[in-house]
C-alpha positions in Angstrom: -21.4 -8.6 5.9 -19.2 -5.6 7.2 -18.8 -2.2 6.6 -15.9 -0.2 8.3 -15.7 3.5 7.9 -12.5 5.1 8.8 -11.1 8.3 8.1 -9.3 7.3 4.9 -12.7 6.2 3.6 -15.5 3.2 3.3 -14.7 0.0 3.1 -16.7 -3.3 3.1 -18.1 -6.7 1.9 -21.1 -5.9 -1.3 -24.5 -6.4 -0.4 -26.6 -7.0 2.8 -28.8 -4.2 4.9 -27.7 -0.7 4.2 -25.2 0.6 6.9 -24.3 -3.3 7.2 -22.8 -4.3 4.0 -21.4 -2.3 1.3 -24.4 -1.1 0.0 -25.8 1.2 -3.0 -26.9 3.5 0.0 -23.6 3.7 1.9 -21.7 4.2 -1.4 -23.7 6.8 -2.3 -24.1 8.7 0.7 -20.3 8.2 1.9 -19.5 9.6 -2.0 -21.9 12.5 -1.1 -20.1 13.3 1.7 -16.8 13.4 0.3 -18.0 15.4 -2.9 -19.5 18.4 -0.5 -16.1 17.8 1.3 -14.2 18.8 -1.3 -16.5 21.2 -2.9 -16.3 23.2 0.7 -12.5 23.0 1.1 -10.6 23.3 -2.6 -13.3 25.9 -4.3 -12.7 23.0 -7.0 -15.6 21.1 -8.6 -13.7 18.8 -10.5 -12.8 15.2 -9.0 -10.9 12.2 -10.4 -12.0 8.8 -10.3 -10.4 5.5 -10.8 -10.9 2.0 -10.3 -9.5 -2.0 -10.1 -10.8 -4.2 -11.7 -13.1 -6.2 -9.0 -16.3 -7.5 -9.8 -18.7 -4.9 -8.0 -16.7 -2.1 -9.2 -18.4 -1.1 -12.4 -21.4 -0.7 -10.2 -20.0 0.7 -7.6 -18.1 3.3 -10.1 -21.8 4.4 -11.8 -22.8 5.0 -8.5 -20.2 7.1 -7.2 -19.7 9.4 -10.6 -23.7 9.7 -10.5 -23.6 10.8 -7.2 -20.9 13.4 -7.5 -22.8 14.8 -10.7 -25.7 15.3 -8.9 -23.5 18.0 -6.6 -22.7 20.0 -9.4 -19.0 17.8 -10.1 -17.5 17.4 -12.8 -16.0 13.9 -13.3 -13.3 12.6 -14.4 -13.0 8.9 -14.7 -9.6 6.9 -16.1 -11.4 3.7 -15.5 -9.4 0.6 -15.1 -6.6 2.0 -13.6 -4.3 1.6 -10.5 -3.9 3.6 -7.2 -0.7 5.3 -7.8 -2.1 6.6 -11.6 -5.1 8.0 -10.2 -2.9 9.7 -7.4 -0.8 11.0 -10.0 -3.6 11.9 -12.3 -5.7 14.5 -9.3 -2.8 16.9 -10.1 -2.0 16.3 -13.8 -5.9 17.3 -14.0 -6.3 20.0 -11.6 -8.8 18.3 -9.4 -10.2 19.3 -6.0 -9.7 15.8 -4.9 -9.3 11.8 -6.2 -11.7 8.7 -5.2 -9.9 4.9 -6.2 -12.6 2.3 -5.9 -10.6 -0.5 -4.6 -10.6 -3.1 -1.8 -6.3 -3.5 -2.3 -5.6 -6.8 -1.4 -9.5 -7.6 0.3 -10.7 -10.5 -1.4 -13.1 -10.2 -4.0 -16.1 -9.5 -2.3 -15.0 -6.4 -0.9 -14.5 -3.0 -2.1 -13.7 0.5 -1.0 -14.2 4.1 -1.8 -10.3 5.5 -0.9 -10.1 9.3 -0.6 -7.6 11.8 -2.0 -6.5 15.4 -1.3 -6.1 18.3 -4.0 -2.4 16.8 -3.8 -3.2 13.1 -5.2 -2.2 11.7 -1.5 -4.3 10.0 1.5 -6.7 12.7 3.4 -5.5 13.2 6.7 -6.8 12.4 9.9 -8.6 15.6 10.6 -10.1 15.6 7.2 -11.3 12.1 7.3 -13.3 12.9 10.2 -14.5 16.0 8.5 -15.6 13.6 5.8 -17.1 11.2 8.3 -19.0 14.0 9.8 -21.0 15.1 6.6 -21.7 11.8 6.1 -23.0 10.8 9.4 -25.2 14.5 9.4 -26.1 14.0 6.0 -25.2 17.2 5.6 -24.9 17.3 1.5 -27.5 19.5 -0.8 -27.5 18.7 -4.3 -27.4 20.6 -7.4 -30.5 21.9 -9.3 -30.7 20.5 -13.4 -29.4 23.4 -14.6 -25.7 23.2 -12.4 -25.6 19.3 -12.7 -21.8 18.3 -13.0 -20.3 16.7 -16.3 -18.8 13.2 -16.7 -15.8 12.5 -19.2 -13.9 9.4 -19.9 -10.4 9.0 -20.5 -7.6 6.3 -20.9 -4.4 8.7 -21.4 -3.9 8.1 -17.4 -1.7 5.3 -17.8 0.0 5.7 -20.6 1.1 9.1 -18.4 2.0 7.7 -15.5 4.3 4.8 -17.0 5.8 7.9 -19.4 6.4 9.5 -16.3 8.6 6.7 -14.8 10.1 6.6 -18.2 11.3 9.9 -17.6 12.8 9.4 -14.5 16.6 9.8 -13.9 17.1 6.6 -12.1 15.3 4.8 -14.5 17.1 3.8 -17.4 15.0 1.4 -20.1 18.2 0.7 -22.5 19.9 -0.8 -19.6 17.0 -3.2 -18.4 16.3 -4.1 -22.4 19.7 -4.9 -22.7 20.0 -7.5 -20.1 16.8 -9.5 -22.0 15.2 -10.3 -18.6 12.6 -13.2 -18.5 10.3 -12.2 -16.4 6.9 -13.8 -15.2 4.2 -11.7 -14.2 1.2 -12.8 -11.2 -1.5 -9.8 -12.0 -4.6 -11.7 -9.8 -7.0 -11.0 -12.4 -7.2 -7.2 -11.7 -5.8 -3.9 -13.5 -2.3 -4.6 -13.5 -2.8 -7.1 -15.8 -2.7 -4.0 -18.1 -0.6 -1.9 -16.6 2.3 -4.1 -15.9 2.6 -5.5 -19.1 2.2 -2.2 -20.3 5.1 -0.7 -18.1 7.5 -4.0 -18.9 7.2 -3.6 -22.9 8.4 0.1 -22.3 11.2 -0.6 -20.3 12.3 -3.2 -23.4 11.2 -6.5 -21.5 9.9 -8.8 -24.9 9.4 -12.1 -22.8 6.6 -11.7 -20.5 4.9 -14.4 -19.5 1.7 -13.5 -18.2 -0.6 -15.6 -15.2 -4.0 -14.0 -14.4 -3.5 -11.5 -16.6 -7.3 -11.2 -17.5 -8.2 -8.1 -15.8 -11.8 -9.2 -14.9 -12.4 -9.4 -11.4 -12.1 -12.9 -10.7 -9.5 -13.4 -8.8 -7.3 -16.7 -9.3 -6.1 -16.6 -5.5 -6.1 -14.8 -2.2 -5.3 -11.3 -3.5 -2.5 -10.4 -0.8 0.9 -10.9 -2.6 2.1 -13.6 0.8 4.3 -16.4 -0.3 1.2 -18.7 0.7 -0.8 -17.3 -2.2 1.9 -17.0 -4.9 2.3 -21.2 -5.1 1.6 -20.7 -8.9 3.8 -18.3 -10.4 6.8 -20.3 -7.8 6.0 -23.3 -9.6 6.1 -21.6 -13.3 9.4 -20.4 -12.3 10.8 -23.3 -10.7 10.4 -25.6 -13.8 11.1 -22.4 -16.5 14.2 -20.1 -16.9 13.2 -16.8 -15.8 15.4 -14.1 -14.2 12.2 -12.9 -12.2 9.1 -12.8 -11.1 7.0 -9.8 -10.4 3.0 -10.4 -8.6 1.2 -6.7 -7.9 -2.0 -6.2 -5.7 -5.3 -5.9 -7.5 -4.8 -1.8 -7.2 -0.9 -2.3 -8.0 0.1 -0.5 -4.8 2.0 -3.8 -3.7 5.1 -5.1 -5.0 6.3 -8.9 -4.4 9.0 -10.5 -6.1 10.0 -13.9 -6.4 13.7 -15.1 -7.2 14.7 -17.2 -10.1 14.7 -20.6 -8.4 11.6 -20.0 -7.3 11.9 -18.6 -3.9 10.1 -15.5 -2.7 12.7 -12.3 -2.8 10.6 -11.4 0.6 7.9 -8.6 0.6 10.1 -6.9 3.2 13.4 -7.0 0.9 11.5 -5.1 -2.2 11.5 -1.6 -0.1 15.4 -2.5 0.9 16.5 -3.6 -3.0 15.2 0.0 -4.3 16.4 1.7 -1.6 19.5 0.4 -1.9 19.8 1.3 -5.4 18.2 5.0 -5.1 21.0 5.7 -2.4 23.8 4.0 -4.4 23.1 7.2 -6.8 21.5 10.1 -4.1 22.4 11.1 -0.6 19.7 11.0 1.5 17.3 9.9 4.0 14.6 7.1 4.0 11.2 5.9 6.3 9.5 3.2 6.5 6.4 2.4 9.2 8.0 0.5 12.9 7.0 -2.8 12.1 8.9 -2.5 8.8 12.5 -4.8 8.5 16.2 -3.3 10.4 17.6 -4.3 7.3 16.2 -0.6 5.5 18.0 1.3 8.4 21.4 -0.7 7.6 21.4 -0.3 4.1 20.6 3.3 5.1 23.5 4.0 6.8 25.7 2.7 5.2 25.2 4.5 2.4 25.2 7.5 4.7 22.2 8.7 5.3 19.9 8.6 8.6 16.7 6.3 8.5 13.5 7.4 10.3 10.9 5.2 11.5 7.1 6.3 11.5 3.5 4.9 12.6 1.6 2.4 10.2 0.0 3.8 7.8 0.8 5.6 4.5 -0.3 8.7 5.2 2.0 8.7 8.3 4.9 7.5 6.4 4.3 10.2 3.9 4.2 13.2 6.4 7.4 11.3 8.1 8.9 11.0 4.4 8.1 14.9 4.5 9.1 16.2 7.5 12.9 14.3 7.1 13.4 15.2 3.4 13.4 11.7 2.4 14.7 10.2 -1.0 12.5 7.0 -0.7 10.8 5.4 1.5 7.3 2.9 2.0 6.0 0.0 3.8 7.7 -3.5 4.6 4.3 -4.7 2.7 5.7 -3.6 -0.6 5.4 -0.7 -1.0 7.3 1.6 -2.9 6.9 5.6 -2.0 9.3 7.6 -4.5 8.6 11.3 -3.7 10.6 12.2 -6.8 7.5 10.9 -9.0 4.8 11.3 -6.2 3.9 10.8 -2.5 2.3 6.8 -2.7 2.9 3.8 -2.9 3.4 2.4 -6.3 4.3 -1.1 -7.7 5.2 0.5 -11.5 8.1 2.4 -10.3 9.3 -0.4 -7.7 9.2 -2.8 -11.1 11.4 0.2 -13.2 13.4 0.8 -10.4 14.2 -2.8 -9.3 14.7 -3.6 -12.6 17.5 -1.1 -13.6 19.0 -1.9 -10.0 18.9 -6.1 -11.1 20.1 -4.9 -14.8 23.2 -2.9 -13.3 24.1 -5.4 -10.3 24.6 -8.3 -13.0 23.8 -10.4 -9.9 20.8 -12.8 -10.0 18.3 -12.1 -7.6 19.0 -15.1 -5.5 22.9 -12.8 -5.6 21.1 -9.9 -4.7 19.1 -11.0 -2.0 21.8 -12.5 -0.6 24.1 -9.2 -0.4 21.3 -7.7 2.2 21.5 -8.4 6.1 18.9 -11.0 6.8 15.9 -10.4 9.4 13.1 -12.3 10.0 10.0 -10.6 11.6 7.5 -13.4 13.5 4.1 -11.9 13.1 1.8 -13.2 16.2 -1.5 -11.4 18.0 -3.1 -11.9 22.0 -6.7 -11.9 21.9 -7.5 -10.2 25.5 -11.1 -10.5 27.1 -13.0 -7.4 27.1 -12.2 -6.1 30.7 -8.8 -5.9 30.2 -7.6 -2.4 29.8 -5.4 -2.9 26.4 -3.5 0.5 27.2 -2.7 0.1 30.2 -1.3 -3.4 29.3 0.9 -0.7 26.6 2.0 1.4 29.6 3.3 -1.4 31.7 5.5 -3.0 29.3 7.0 0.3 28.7 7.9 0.6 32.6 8.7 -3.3 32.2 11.3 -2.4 29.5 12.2 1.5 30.5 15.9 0.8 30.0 15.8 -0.5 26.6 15.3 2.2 23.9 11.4 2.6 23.3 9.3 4.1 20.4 5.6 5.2 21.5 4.3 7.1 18.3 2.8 4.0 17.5 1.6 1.2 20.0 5.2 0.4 21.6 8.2 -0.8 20.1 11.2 -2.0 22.1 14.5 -2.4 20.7 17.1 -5.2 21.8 20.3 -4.4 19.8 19.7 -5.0 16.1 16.3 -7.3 17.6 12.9 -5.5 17.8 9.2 -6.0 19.6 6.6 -3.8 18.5 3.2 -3.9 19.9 -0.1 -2.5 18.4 -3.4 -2.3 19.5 -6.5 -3.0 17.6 -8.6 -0.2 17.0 -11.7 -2.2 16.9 -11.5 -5.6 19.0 -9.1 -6.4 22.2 -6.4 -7.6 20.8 -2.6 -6.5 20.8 -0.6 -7.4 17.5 3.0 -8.6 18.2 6.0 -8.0 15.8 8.9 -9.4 16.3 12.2 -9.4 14.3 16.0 -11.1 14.8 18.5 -12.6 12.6 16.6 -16.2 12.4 13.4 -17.4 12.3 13.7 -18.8 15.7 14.7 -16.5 17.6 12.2 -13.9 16.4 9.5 -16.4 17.6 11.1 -16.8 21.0 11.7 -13.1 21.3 7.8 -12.8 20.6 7.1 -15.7 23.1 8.7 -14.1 25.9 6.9 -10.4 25.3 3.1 -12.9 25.2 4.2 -14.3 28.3 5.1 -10.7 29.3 1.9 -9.4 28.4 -0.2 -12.3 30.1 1.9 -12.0 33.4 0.7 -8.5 33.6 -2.7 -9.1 33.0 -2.8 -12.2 35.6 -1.2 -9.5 38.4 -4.6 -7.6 38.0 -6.8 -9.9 38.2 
């Protein structure tokens, strides 16, 4: 059993001891805490809730919307739903604040109460600790009978969010239902086996063929969109004649796509395709976290505009995104942040986007993928004994490498030409997380080779 609280919220595996597992008692008192958060912060007493569709969370969604009644909040719940509608839908509805009960891509024993501002976007850092703080203290007092909050259901959410997309400039549906795309669809058994059929039959897409579709909790794989776990929908394609396929997240934050033969586009590639096709038509900036792909920052400049890298993490992408006036931006994950419908990752307008970008290219994706500088990034990880002082491990590669250009906001990353290292630190266990990208496969693993060796050579000099 585990239970991790962090200052974007609680997260954990259902069931065990209280304070162990994922509990009635920690979801309860971790939703108290947020509700008094909010209630002492906005002057707002109206919060919006959301969820995917997981097996624990119809329990876990009475549980919270009980508890904030009990504070004298009202609630607003738009049920089966993803993260980005419920983001959307704080501000549509005036709410102090947004809770989306969801474990992302956790597998199906886990879930997660994740915590939104006024804004429909991630708390911050300060005000997660704030949040931690009330919960720790127990520092909530409930309403009395008469001030007990209210509890409303609705399933216009959606419906708004994908009109929204509709609506959006770069976005154009007659184009995409012209091109009578193919498309098969890898929803894992979770909401977006409503929403992105939903979203595809409003952009004019009529052949839709749907795998784990069933939005009932049991997921048919691993739910993290990897190339190891999408085997199925490969195969579909490989022996059908699709232009596409599309596989979301269980919270359908996460976009993956997978190429017409079969091949995975590369979760990396889907932040560069729709960038690429938002700066073909605007001037402008874009982020994505350090251990994201180069290929973003080419594609970014040569359209002209200037890329910025910030730390992992959406909410520091966002502020990042903020701060440089940014036209698009997200994660090397998949995900998709479009400020010009709201600040989060969302799969729904990486799917309308993409899909007007493939419509207008006339290329197929294997074309398209093609037409973008290739990196591979070699994912690899150290596990250090306890003694060993994991930051000052940091500081000595930094002096190691002081005359190539270095990055600090997050971990360290050292750039080698048009090759990268980043390194990250667990927050929880000694290990340091390596990243390393170059033009090959092999070469990214050697360039990650030589920084362990690095790494261990340092360690053995203090011992």
């Amino acid at each position: 059993m585990a239970l991790i609280k962090s200052i974007s919220g609680i997260r954990g595996t259902i069931g065990g001891k209280a304070g162990d597992g994922l509990t009635p008692v920690d979801v309860v008192k971790f939703a108290a805490a947020y509700g008094t958060w909010v209630l002492q912060t906005t002057n707002n007493n109206t919060i919006v809730i959301g969820r995917d569709a997981r097996l624990s969370g119809d329990m876990v969604n009475k549980l919270v919307c009980a508890t904030l009644q009990g504070l004298g909040i009202h609630v607003i719940d738009v049920g089966l739903s993803t993260t980005p509608t419920v983001e959307m839908a704080v501000p549509d509805k005036k709410a102090g604040g947004g809770i989306i009960l969801t474990a992302s891509h956790n597998p199906k024993q886990w879930n997660a109460l994740k915590l939104l501002n006024q804004h429909g976007e991630f708390i911050s850092d300060a005000e997660g600790k704030l949040v931690l703080e009330l919960a720790e203290q127990e520092a909530f007092n409930f309403a009395q009978v008469n001030d007990l909050g209210t509890y409303k259901q609705t399933d216009k959410a959606l419906k708004k969010h994908i009109k929204a997309i509709l609506n959006l400039p770069l976005v154009d549906a007659k184009a995409i239902a012209a091109k009578d795309f193919r498309v098969a669809i890898d929803c894992v058994n979770s909401s977006g086996g409503i929403a992105v059929p939903m979203l595809l039959e409003a952009l004019g897409v009529t052949k839709i063929e749907k795998l784990f579709c069933e939005p009932d909790g049991n997921f048919a794989h691993n739910p993290e969109p990897l190339p190891e776990n999408l085997r199925e929908i490969s195969k579909v394609i490989e022996k059908g004649k699709f232009d596409l396929g599309i596989v979301v997240d269980p919270d359908v934050d996460r976009l993956a796509l997978v190429s017409e033969d079969g091949s995975m586009f590369g979760e990396e590639y889907t932040l560069v395709a729709v960038a690429d096709y938002v700066l073909k038509n605007t001037v402008g900036n874009t982020v994505s976290n350090l251990s994201s792909t180069r290929a973003l920052r080419d594609v970014t400049e040569k359209a002209g505009g200037t890329y910025y890298a910030a730390a992992v993490g959406e909410v520091n992408v966002v502020n990042m995104m903020k701060a440089q006036n940014a036209i698009i931006g997200g994660e090397g994950n998949g995900g998709i942040i479009y400020p010009e419908l709201h600040y989060g990752r969302d799969a729904l307008v990486g799917i309308a986007l993409f899909l007007t970008h493939l419509a207008k290219a006339g290329m197929s994706m294997t074309r398209l993928r093609n037409s973008y500088p290739s990196y591979y990034i070699s994912k690899n990880k150290i596990e250090l004994t306890p003694e060993v002082d994991v930051d000052n491990v940091l500081v000595q590669m930094q002096h190691r490498y002081a005359k190539q250009p270095i990055n600090t906001i997050d971990g360290v990353k050292i750039e080698f030409g048009k090759e990268w290292v980043h390194l990250r630190k667990s927050n929880t266990e000694p290990i340091i997380r390596i990243y390393a990208e170059s033009d090959s496969n092999a070469t990214a693993e050697h360039l990650a080779n030589k920084i362990i060796a690095d790494i261990k050579e340092i360690i053995s000099e203090k011992v």
